[in-house]
C-alpha positions in Angstrom: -13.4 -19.0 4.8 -12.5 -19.4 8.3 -9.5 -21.6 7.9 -7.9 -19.3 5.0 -8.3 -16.7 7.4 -6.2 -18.4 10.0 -3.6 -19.7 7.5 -3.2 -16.3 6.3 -2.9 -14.7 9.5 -0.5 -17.3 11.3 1.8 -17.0 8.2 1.7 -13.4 8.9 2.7 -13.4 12.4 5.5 -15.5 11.7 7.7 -13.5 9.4 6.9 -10.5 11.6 7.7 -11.8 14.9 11.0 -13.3 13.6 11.7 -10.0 12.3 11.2 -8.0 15.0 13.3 -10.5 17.1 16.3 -9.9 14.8 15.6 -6.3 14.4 14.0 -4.5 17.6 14.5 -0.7 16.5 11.8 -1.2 13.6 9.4 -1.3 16.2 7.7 1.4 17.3 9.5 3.6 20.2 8.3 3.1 23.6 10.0 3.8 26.8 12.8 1.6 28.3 10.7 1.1 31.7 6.9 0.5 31.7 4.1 -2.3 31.1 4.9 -4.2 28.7 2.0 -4.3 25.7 0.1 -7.5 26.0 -0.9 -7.2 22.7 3.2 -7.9 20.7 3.9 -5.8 17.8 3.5 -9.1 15.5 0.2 -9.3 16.8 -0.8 -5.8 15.8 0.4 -5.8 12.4 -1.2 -9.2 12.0 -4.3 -7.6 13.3 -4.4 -4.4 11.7 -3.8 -6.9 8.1 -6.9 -8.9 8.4 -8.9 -6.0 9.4 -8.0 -4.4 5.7 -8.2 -7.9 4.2 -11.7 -9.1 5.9 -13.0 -5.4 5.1 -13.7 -3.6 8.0 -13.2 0.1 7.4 -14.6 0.2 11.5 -12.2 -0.3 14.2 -14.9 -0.3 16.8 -16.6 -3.6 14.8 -13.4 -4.9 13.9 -12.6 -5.5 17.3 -15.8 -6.4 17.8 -15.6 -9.2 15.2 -12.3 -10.3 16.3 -14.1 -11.2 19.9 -16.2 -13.2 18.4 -14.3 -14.8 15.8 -10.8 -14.9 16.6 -9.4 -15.2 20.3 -8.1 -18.8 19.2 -5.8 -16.3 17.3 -5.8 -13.2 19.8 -6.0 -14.4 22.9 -6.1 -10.4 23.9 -7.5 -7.1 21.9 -7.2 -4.2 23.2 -10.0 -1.3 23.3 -10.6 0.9 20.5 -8.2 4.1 21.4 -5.8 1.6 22.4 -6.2 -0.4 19.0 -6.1 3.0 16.6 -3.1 4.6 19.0 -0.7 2.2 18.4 -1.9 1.9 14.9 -1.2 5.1 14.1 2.9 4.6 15.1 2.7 1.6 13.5 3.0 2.7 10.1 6.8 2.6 10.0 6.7 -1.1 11.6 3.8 -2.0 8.5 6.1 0.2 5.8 9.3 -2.8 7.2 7.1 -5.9 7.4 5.8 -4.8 4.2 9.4 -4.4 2.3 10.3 -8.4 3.5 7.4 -9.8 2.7 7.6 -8.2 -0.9 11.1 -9.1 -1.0 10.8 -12.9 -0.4 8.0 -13.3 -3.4 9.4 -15.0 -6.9 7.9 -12.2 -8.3 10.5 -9.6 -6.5 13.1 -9.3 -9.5 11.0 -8.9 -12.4 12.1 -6.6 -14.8 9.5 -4.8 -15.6 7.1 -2.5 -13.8 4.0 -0.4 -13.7 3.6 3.3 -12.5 0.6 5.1 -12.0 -1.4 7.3 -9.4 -4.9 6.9 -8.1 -7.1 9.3 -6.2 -7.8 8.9 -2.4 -10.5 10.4 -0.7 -9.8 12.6 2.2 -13.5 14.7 2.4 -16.2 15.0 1.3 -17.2 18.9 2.0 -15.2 21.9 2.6 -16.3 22.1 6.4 -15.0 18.5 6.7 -11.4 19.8 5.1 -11.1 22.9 7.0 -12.2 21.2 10.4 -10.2 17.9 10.3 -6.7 17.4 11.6 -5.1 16.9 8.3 -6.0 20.9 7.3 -2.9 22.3 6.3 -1.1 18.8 6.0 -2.0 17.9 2.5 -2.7 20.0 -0.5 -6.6 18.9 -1.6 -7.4 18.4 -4.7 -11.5 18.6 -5.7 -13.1 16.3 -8.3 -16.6 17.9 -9.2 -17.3 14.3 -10.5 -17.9 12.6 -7.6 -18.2 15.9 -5.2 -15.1 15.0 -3.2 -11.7 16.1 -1.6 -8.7 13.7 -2.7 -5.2 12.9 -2.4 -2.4 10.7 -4.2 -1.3 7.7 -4.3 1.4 7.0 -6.6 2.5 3.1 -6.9 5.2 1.3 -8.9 3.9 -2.8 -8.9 5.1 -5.8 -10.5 2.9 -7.0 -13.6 1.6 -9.5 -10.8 0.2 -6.6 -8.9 2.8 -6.7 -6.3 3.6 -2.9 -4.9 7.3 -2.0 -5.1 7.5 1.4 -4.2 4.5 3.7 -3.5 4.0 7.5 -1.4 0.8 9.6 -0.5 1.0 13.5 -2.3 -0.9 16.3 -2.5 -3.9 15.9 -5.2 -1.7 18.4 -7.5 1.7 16.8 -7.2 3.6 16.5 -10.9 3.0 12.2 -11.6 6.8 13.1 -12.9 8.4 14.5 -10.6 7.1 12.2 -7.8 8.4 9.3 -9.6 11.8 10.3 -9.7 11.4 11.2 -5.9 10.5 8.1 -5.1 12.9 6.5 -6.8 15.7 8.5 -5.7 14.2 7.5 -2.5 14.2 3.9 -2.9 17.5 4.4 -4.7 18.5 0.7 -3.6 15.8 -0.4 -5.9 17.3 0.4 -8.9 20.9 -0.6 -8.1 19.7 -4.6 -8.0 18.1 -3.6 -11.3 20.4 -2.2 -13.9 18.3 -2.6 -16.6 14.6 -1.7 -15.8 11.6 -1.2 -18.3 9.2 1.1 -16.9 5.1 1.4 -18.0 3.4 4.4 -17.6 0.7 6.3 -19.3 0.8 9.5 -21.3 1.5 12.0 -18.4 4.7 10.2 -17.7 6.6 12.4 -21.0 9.2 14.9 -21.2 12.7 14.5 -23.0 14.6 15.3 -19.9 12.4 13.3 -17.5 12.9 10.1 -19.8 16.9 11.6 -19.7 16.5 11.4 -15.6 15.2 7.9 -15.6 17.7 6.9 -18.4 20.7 7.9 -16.1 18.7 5.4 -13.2 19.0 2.6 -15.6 15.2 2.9 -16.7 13.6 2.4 -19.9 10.2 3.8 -20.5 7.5 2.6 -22.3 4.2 5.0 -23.0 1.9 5.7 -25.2 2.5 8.2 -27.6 0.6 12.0 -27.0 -1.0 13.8 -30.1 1.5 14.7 -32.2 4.2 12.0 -31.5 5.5 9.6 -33.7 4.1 5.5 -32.3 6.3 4.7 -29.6 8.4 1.3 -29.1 5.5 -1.3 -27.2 2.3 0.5 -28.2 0.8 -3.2 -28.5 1.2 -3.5 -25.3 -0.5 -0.7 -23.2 -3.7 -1.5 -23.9 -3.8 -5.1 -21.9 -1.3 -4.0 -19.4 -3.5 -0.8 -18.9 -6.0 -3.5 -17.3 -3.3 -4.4 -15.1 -3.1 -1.4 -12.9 -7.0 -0.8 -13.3 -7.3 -3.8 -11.5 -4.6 -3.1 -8.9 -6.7 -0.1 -8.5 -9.7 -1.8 -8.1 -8.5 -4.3 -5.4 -7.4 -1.2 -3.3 -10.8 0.7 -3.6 -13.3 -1.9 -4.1 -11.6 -4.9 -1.8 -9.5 -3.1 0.7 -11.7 0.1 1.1 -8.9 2.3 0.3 -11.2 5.7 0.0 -12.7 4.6 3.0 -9.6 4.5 5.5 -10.8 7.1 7.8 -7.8 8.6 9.0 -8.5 12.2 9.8 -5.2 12.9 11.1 -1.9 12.6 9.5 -0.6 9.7 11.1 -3.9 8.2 11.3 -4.2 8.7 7.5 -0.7 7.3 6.7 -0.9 4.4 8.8 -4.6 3.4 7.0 -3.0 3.8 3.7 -0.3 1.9 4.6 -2.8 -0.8 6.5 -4.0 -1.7 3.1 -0.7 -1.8 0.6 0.3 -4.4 3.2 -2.6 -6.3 3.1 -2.5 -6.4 -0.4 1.1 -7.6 -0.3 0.6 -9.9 2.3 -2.2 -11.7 -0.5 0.1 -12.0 -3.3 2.9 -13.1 -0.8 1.1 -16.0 1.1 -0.8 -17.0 -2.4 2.7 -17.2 -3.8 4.4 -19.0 -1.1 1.5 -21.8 -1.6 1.7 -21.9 -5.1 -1.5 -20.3 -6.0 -2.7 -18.0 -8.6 -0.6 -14.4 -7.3 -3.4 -12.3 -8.4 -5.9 -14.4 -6.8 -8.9 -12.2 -5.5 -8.9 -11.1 -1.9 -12.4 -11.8 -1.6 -11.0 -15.2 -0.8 -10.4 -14.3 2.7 -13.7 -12.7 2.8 -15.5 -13.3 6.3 
């Protein structure tokens, strides 16, 4: 799918570079007087995309791909400390480029959204959390399950699978009280939304956390805990349920998402981040061409 793979990735640039232009503070600080990257900004994010996208969880044989496959695109790539450097201050650049493209889809304004959190892995033994660079930076949660170390990340997407608003947390952090972080974070959200209807599952309850969202203009829809009385929309969970087990899927099983790699904070944040924009970046470019939004990733697969 070599073509797709350059369509995609010149459509990326394009958006990015133009941005950039218009707004130069979004990129990431260097100083005023030194060499100039020959590798642009626009290029890296670009880059950085199709690594998540063509599913290398490698930067070493990502670059080395990229040589072989892709100088009509990258004319220069850079070494590998070079590559995951400027990746790692990058993230805030990804976080920007990630917010327009999102904004431009048709699916931008829809009403209603999904919220949910999904486990990331972050280690896989206690010597591995103790001895890594994010000891002390996160608060690790354990699933005996699968014998592993996790964070979370919490995501509010469109129906289409489009991510709105998302954040990485401690494995512990309260589902509830992260949401109305994040939307009091994104407060700018809401404000363009007067009347939003919310989906969640059963941990999102509690009369004065429904009150909270309520005052934001948010209605929301669960499914009712043991003990309630049915709930308005219980029809509905079930199918939309799918939804965001799919979303879910695409991170983990397409983008490698518990795979990222990072083993320091920033390295961590910026991998996260490397993959909610590649999985923007899909639904944007399929909807821009008039394709299927929640056409598979494995599209672009090399």
């Amino acid at each position: 799918m070599t073509n797709d793979v350059d369509i995609l990735a010149t459509a990326l640039y394009a958006p990015t570079d133009d941005m950039l232009k218009e707004h130069p503070e979004l990129a990431p600080w260097r100083p005023p007087v030194g060499i100039t990257p020959r590798l642009s900004d626009a290029e890296l994010v670009t880059l950085a995309t199709m690594q998540a996208i063509l599913g290398f969880t490698s930067e070493a044989k990502w670059l080395r791909h990229a040589r072989a496959h892709l100088r009509h695109l990258f004319p220069y790539l850079p070494q590998k400390p070079s590559y995951t450097k400027r990746l790692r201050k990058a993230a805030g650049l990804m976080r920007s480029v990630n917010r327009v493209l999102a904004a431009t889809t048709s699916v931008w304004s829809d009403d209603v959204w999904i919220v949910d959190s999904t486990p990331v892995e972050c280690g896989r033994s206690r010597e591995t959390v103790k001895r890594s660079g994010l000891a002390g930076w996160a608060e690790y949660g354990y699933c005996t399950s699968h014998s592993r170390f996790f964070w979370g990340l919490h995501l509010v997407c469109t129906l289409q699978g489009l991510p709105i608003a998302f954040v990485l947390t401690g494995a512990k952090a309260d589902e509830r009280e992260t949401l109305l972080d994040l939307l009091a974070a994104e407060c700018e959200l809401l404000r363009e939304r007067p009347r939003q209807t919310l989906i969640g599952d059963k941990n999102y309850f509690g009369r004065g956390f429904e009150r909270e969202l309520s005052e934001h203009g948010v209605q929301l829809l669960r499914p009712a805990r043991k003990g309630e009385r049915e709930r308005p929309g219980a029809a509905l969970f079930k199918p939309l349920r799918q939804v965001i087990e799919s979303i879910n899927e695409t991170f983990k099983g397409q983008l490698d998402l518990e795979r990222h790699r990072g083993r320091t904070p920033g390295g961590a944040i910026a991998r996260v981040m490397q993959r909610v924009l590649a999985l923007t970046a899909a639904i944007w470019h399929n909807d821009a061409t008039g394709q299927t939004v929640l056409r598979s990733l494995i599209a672009y697969d090399h």
